[in-house]
Backbone as numpy.savetxt, mean C-alpha at the origin, in Angstrom:
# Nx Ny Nz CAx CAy CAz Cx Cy Cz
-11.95 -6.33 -2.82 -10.83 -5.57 -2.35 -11.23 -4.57 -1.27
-12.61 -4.58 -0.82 -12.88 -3.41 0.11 -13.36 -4.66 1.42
-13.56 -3.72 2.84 -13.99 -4.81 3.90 -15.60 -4.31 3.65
-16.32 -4.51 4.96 -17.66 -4.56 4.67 -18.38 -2.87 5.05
-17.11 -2.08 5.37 -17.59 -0.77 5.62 -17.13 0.10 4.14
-16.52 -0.27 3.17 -16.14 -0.03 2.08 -15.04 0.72 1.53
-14.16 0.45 2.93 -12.75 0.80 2.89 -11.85 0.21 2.07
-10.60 0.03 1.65 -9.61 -0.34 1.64 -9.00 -1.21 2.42
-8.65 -2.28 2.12 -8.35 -3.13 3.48 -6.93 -3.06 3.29
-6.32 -2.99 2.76 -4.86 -2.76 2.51 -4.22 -1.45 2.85
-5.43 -0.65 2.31 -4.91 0.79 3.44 -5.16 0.71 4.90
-6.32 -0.38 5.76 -6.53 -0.30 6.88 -5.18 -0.50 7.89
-4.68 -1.54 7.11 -3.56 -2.35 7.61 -2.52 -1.44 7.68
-1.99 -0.46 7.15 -0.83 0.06 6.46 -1.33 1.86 7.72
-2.35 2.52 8.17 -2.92 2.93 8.80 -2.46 2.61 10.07
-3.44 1.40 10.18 -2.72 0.95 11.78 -1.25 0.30 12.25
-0.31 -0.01 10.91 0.88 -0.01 11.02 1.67 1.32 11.67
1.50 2.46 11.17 1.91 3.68 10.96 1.45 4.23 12.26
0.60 3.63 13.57 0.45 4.73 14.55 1.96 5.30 15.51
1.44 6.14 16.35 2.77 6.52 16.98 3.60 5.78 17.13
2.87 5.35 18.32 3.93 3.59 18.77 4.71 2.85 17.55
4.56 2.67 16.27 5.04 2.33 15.55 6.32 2.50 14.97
7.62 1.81 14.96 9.05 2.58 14.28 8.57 2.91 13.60
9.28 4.11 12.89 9.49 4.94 11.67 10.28 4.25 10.85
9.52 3.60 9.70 10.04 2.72 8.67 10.41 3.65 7.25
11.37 2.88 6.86 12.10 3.73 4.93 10.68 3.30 4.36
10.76 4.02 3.36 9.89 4.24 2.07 9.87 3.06 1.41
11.04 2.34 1.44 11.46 1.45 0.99 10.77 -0.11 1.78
11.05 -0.26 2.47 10.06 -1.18 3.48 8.61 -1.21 3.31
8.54 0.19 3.38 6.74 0.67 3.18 6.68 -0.37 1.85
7.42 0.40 1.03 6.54 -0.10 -0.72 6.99 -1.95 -0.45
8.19 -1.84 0.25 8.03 -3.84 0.09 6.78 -4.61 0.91
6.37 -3.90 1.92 5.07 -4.47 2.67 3.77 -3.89 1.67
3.99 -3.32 1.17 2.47 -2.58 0.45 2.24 -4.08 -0.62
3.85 -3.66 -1.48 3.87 -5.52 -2.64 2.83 -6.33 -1.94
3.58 -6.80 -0.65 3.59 -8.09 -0.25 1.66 -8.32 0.20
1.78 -7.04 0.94 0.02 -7.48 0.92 -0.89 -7.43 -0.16
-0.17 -6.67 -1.21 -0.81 -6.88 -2.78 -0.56 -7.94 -2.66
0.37 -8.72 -3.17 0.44 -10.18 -3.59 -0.74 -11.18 -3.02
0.19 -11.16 -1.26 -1.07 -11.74 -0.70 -2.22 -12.02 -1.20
-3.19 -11.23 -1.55 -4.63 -10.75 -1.81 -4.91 -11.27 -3.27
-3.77 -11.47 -4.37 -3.66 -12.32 -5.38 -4.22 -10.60 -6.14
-3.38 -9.52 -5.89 -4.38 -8.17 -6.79 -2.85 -7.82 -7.72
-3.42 -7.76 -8.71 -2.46 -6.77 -9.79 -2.20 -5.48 -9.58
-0.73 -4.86 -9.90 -0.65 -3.84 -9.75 -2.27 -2.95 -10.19
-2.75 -2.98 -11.13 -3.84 -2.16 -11.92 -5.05 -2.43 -10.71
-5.01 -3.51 -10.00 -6.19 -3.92 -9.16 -6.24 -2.68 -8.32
-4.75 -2.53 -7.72 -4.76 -1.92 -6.53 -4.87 -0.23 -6.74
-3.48 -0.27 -8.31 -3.67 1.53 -8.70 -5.44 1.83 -8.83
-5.87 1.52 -9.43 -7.16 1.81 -9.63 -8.21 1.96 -7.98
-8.17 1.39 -7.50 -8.46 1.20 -6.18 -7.84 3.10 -5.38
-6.65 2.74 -5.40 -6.32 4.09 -5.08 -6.35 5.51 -5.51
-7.16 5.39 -6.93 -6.93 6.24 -7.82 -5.41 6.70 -8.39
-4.75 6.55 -8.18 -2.92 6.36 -9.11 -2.89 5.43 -10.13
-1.72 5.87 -10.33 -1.59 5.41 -11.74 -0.48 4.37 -11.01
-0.26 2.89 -12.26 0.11 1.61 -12.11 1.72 1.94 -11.88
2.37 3.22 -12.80 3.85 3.37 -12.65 4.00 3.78 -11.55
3.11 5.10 -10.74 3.42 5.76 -9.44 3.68 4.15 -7.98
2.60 3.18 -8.00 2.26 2.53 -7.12 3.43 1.27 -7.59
4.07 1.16 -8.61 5.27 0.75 -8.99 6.36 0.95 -8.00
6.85 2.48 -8.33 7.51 3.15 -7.85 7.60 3.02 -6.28
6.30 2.80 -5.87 6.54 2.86 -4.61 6.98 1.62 -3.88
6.64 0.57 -4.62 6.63 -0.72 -4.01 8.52 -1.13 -4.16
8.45 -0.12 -4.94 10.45 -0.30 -5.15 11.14 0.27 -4.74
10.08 1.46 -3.40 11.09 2.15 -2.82 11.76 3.70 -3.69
11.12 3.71 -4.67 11.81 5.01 -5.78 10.99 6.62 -5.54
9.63 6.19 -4.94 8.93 7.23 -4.51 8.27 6.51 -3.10
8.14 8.14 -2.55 7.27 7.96 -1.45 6.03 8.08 -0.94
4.74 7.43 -0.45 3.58 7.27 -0.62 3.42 8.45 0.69
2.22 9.32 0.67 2.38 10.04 1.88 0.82 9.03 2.73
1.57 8.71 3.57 0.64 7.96 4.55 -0.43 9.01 5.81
């Protein structure tokens, strides 16, 4: 789940989504692209909370749009 510098590769992506140039996307979008590259990657919610240090309900929440992740 990390690249070879021992990042997050799912945060890399989500990073360089978010620069200026980038629309300003809902919370809601965010957490459906966050899912989707979870899925992708074949990671369980617990794969990824853990990874981020959060907990499985917060990173829930977000992927449903109910909370907002501060990027």
């Amino acid at each position: 789940m990390h690249d070879a510098a021992g990042g997050c590769i799912l945060l890399v992506k989500i990073e360089k989504n978010t620069a200026a140039s980038a629309p300003i996307r809902s919370s809601g979008s965010i957490g459906a692209d966050i899912r989707a590259l979870r899925r992708s990657r074949g990671w369980t919610l617990s794969d990824l909370a853990e990874q981020l240090d959060r907990s499985v309900g917060w990173l829930s929440q977000v992927e449903r749009g109910q909370s907002e992740p501060a990027l």
